[in-house]
N, C-alpha and C positions, 0 to 999 in steps of 0.2 A: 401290857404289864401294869400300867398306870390302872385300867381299870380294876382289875385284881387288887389293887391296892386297895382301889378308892371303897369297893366294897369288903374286903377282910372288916377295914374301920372304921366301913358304917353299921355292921354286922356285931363289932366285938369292939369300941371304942377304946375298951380299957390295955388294948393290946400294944405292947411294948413297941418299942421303933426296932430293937434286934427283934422279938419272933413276929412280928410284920415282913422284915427283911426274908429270914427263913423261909415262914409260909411262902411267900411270894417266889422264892427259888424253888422248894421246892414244889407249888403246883407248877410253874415252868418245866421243870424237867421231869415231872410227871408227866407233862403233855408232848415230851419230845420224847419218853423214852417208849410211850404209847402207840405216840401218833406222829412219828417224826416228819412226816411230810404236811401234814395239815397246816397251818398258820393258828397262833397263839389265838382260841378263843373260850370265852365264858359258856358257846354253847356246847365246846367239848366235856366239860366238868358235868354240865346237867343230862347229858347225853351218852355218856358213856361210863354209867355206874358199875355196871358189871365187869369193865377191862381194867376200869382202876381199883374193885374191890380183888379181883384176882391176881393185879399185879401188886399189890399190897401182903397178899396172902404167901406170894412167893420171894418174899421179902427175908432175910434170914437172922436180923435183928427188929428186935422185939421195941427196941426203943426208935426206931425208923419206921413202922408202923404205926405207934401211936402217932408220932410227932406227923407225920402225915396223914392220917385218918384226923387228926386235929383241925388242920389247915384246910382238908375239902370240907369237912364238919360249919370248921366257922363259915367259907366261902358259898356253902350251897342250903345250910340246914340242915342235911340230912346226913340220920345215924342209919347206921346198919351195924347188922353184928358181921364180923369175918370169921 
């Protein structure tokens, strides 16, 4: 978790202590609701772009989407469209 941190804001410096907090829960529970048995790592985010752009997709608010397309955005660099 600390890692997550430590890069959101070395990534995005200017980022608030609330959406640091958010981001950080919710790529947490992106990775549990993913990959519930794995253990919390960075190489799941760079490694499994296409389960979290689809579980993203099947998402049914529009503002849970960005706000999480945000947070892998800042955490990894990369954009994609959904």
């Amino acid at each position: 978790m600390e890692a997550i941190k430590g890069i959101l804001l070395k990534n995005r410096p200017s980022l608030s202590v609330n959406s640091l907090k958010t981001y950080t829960s919710l790529l947490i529970n992106l990775q549990k609701k993913i990959s519930p048995k794995s253990d919390l790592s960075l190489k799941f985010f760079t490694g499994s772009e296409d389960k979290i752009l689809d579980h993203v997709k099947s998402l049914e608010k529009e503002s849970s989407k960005k706000t999480i397309l945000s947070a892998y955005f800042v955490l990894t660099g990369k954009a994609k469209n959904t």
